[in-house]
N, C-alpha and C positions, 0 to 999 in steps of 0.2 A: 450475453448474460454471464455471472459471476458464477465459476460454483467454488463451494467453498468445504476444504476436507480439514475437520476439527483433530484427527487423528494424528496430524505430522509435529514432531516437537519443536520449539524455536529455540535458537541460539539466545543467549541473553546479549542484551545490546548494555552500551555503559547508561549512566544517567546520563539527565541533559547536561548536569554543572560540569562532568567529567566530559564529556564528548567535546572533541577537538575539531571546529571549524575547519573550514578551508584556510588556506594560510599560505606565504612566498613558494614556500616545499612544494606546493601543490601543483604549480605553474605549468606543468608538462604535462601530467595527469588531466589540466583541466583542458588546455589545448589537446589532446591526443581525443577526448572526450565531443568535444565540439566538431573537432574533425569529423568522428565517428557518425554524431548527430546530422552532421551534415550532408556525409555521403549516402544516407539514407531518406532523405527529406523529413525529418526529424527534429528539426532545431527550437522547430516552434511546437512541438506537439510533448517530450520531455527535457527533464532539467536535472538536477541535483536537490537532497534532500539533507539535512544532518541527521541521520537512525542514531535513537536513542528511546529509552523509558522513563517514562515516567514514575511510574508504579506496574506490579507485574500483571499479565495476562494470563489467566486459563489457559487451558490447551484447545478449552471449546466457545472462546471470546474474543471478540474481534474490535476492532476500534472502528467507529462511527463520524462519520463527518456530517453535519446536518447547516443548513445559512438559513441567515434572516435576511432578503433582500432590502427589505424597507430598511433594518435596525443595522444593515450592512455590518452585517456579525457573525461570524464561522464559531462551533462549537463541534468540540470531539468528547464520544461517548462511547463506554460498553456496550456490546448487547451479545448475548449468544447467537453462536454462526450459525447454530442447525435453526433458529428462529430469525433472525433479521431478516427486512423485508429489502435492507439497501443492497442495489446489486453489483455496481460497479464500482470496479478498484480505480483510486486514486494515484496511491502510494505504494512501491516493490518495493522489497531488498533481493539481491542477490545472494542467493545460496549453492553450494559444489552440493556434488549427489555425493554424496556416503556411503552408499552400496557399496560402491566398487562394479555396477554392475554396467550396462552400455550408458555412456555420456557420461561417464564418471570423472568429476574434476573439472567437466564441462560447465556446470553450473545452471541454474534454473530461476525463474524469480516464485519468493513467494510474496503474497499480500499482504499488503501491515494497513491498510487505509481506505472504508468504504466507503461509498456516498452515491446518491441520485439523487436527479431532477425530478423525480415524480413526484408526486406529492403527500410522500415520507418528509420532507426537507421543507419547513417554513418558507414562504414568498412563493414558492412554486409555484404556476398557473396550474401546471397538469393535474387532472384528478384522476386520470387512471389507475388500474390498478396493476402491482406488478407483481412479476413472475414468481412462481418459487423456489427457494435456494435447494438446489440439488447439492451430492457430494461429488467429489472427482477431482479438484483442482487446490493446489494448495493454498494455506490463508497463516497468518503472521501468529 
């Protein structure tokens, strides 16, 4: 389960037009990357994202991922983090702690990118019902 804390503040990311792909520069970064994924059985499970905005987010809003299996269609939405029902993160960024205090510089992920299978999410089979979002854990 997801929990998700509305109180932490987010870096501003660039736009998308602005945000600079992957590219030749990259080539080490992206091998050292793969390596990493690899030596943890990982390679199939995460990948690479380009972080960017679109438009800004609340401190207490979260971006939604929801599919249409039939219309074979992904749609991303708002919704408030103390209310959404989707639990599981999709999408990190990496963030250093700012404190200064233990793990400082170490760095942490926070959430930029919700989404479930339950049947929140159009084509879903599941009807169950899910959990509710508790505080504790950071969200983008």
């Amino acid at each position: 389960m997801t929990n998700i804390r509305v109180s932490a503040p987010r870096t501003a990311l660039p736009r998308f037009e602005e945000a600079e792909g992957l590219g030749p520069q990259d080539a080490e970064f992206v091998r050292d990357m793969v390596a990493v994924l690899a030596k943890h059985g990982n390679l199939n499970r995460f990948g690479l994202c380009l972080l960017h905005d679109h438009f800004p987010l609340a401190v207490d809003e979260v971006l939604v991922e929801t599919n249409d299996v039939a219309a074979r269609t992904l749609s991303v939405h708002v919704e408030k983090a103390d209310r959404t029902r989707h639990l599981k993160a999709s999408q990190w960024r990496f963030v250093p702690h700012a404190d200064g205090g233990p793990g400082a510089g170490a760095g942490t992920c926070q959430e930029i990118l919700l989404c479930t299978t339950l049947d929140l999410c159009p084509g879903s089979a599941d009807t169950h019902e899910a959990p509710s979002v508790e505080d504790g854990a950071s969200a983008s």
